[in-house]
C-alpha positions as semicolon CSV with decimal commas, in nm:
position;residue;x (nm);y (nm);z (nm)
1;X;0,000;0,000;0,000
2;X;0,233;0,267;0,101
3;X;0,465;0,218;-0,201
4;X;0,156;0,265;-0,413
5;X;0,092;0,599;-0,226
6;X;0,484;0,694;-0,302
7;X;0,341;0,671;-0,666
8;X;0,134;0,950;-0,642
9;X;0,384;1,189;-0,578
10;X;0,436;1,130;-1,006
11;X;0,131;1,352;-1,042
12;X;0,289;1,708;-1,121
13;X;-0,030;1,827;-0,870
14;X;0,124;1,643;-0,578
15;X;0,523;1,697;-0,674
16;X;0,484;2,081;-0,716
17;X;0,424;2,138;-0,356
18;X;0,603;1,854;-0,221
19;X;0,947;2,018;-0,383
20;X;0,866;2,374;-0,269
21;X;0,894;2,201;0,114
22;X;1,202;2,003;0,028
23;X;1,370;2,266;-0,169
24;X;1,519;2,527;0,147
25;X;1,632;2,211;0,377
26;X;1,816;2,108;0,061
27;X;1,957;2,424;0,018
28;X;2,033;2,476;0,356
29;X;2,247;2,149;0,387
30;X;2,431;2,243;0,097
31;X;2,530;2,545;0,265
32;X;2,664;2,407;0,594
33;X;2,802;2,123;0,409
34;X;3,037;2,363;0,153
35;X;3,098;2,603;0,465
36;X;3,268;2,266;0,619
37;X;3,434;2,121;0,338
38;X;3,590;2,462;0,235
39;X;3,714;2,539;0,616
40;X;3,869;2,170;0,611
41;X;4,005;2,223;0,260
42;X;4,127;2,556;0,253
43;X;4,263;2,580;0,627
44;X;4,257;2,268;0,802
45;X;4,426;1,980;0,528
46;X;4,792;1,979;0,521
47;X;4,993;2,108;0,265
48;X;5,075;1,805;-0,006
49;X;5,438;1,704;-0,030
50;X;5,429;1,716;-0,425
51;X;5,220;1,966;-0,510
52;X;5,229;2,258;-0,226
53;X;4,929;2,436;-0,163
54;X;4,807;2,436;-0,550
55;X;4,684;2,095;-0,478
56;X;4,350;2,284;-0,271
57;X;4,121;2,290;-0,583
58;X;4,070;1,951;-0,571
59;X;3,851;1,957;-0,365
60;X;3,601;2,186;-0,575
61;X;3,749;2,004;-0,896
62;X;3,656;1,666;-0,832
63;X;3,361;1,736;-0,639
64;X;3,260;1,933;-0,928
65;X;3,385;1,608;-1,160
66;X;3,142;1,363;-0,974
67;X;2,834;1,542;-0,972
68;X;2,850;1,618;-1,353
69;X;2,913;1,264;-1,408
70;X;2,685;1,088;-1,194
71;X;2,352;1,423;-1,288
72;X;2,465;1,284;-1,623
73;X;2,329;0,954;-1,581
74;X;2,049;1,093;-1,314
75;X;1,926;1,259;-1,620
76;X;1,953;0,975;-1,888
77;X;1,776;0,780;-1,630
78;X;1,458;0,987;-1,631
79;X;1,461;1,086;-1,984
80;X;1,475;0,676;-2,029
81;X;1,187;0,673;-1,808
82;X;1,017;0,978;-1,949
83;X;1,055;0,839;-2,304
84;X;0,959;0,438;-2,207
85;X;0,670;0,526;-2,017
86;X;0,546;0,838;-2,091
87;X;0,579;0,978;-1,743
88;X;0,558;1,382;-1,784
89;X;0,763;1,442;-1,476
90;X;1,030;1,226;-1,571
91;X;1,090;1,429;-1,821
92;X;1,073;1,746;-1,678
93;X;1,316;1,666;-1,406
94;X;1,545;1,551;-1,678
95;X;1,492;1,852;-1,819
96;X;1,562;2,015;-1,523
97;X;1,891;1,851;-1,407
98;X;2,070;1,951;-1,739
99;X;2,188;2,307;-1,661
100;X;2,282;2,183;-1,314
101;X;2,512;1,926;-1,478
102;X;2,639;2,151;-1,757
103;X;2,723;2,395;-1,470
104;X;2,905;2,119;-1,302
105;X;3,100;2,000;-1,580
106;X;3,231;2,342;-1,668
107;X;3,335;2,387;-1,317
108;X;3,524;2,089;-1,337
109;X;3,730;2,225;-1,708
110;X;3,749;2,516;-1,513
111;X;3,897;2,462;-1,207
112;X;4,088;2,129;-1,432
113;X;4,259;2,437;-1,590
114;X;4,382;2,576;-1,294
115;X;4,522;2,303;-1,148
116;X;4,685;2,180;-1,419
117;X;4,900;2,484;-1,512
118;X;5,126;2,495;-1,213
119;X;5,139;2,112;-1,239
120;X;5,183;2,037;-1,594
121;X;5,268;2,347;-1,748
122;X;4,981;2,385;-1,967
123;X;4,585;2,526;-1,940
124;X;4,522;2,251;-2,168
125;X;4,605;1,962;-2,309
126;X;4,422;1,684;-2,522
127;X;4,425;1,417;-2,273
128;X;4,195;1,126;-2,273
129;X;4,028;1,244;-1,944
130;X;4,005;1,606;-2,011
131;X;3,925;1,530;-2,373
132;X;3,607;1,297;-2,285
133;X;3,534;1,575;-1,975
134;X;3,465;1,847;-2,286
135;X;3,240;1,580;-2,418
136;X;3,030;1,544;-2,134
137;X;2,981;1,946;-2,111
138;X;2,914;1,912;-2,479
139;X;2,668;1,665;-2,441
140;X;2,457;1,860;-2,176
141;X;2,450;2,157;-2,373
142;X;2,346;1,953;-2,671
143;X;2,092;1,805;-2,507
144;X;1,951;2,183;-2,374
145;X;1,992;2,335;-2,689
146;X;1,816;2,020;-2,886
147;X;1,491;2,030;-2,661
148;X;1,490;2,436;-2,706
149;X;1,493;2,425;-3,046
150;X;1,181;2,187;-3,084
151;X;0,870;2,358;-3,035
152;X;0,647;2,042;-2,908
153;X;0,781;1,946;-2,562
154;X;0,684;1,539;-2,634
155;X;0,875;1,571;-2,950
156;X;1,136;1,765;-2,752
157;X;1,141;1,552;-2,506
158;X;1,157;1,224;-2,699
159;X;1,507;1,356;-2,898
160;X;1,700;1,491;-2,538
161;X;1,645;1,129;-2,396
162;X;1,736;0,954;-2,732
163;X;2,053;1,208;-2,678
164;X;2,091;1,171;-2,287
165;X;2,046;0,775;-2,302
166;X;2,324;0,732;-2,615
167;X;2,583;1,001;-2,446
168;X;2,584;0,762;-2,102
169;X;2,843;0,577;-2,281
170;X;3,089;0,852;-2,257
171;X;3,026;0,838;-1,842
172;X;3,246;0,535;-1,864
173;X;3,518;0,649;-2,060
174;X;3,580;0,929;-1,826
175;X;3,596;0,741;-1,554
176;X;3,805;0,434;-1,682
177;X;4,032;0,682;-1,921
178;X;4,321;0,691;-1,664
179;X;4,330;0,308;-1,682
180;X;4,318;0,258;-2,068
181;X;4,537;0,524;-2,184
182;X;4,867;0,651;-2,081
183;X;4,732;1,004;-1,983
184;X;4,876;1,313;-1,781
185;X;4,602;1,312;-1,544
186;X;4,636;1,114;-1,176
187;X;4,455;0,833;-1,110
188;X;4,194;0,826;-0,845
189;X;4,300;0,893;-0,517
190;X;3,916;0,759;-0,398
191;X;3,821;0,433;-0,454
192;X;3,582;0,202;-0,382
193;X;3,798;-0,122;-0,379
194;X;4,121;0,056;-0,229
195;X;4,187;0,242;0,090
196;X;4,214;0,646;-0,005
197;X;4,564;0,764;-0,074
198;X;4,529;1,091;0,071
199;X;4,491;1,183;0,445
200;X;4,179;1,181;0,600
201;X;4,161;1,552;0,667
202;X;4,206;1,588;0,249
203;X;3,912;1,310;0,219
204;X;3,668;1,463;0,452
205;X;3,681;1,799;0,273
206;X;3,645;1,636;0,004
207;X;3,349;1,427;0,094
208;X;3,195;1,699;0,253
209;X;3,231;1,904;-0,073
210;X;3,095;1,618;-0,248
211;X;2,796;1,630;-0,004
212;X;2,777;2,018;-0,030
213;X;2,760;1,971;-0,469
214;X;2,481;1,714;-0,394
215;X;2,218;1,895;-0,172
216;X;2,294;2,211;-0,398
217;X;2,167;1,974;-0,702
218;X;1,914;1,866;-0,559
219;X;1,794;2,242;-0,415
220;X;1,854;2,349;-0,785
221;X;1,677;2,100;-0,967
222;X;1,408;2,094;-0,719
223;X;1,298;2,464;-0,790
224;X;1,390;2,461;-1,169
225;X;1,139;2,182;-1,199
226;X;0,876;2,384;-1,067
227;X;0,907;2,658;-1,268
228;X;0,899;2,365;-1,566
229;X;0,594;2,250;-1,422
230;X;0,421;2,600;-1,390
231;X;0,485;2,643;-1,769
232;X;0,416;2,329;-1,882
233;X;0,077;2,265;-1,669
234;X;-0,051;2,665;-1,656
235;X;-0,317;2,589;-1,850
236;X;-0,464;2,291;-1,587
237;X;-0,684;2,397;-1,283
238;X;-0,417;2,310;-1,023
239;X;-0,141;2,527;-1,124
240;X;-0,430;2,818;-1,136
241;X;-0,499;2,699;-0,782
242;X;-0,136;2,678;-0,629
243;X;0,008;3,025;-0,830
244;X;-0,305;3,230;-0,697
């Protein structure tokens, strides 16, 4: 019974207000979770032995590098649903999650950039990781600029999650690039089968950064999908109802 009543939060009716309450504790956790993982990064982590203090964007980089691969397949996932099933919201929260990823993914060429200056003498180079990294913003603004240029949103719709479910095989490659190809770029210091190789100070900024990137996703996505919803459904009694 109760999963069935989980089901009804699918109804754009019952989601819209639903995310309005979720949406500030979201955004609140992101905010004490970045305020922690920046004091632990930026004052409390020791200085590396290799690479001096430069070494501190990491933990915005790869924060920054997870979230835009793993809202990658978050969106592919319900733009598969959306298109397989016809769910309206699926789609919409696809929709919704794409900025927040493209956002993400330029963060991570971004602050790639910087780091990788001091510590390999060049902005940029065409690395396997970086290389595929460029892809994945690529795709995300493909996949924006594809469902703003068709008119319909079904027909919109259907062509981002053709796009969104064929560019998950480039999640993949990013991640597996420092294994099959002799690349400049370090190999994971985080790892699911290994212990870390940094210290745990360096890990808990990062994890806490990783948190922080999370809840701010989630806070983001939350209220872009209601503003999807109030555009999509303004014609329908409900959204009449909750805007007046």
């Amino acid at each position: 019974m109760k999963p069935l009543r989980a089901f009804r939060y699918a109804a754009p009716a019952t989601f819209y207000p639903l995310a309005g309450r979720l949406q500030p504790w979201f955004a609140a956790l992101a905010v004490a979770f970045a305020a922690g993982g920046l004091w632990i990064g930026f004052f409390v982590a020791p200085t590396d032995a290799q690479q001096g203090e430069g070494y501190r964007i990491i933990f915005v980089h790869v924060a920054a590098s997870w979230m835009a691969m793993f809202l990658y397949c978050v969106m592919a996932f319900w733009a598969a649903i959306g298109l397989a099933f016809h769910v309206r919201l699926s789609s919409m929260m696809a929709s919704a999650i794409a900025p927040t990823g493209a956002m993400f993914a330029l963060l991570s060429l971004v602050t790639g950039s910087l780091w990788g200056k001091p510590m390999w003498g060049a902005w940029w180079v065409w690395d396997a990781r970086l290389t595929s990294s460029l892809v994945l913003f690529m795709l995300y603004v493909g996949f924006m600029a594809l469902q703003a240029a068709i008119e319909d949103p079904r027909r919109a719709d259907k062509a981002g999650a053709i796009l969104a479910i064929v560019g998950v095989v480039n999640v993949p490659i990013i991640y597996f690039s420092v294994r099959w190809w002799n690349t400049l770029h370090q190999g994971a210091s985080v790892s699911l089968t290994k212990s870390p190789t940094m210290a745990q100070t360096m890990l808990w900024g990062m994890l806490l950064m990783a948190l922080a990137f999370w809840m701010y996703a989630i806070a983001a996505v939350l209220a872009r999908v209601r503003n999807i919803l109030l555009e999509r459904e303004g014609h329908t009694e409900w959204v009449q109802h909750a805007v007046a």
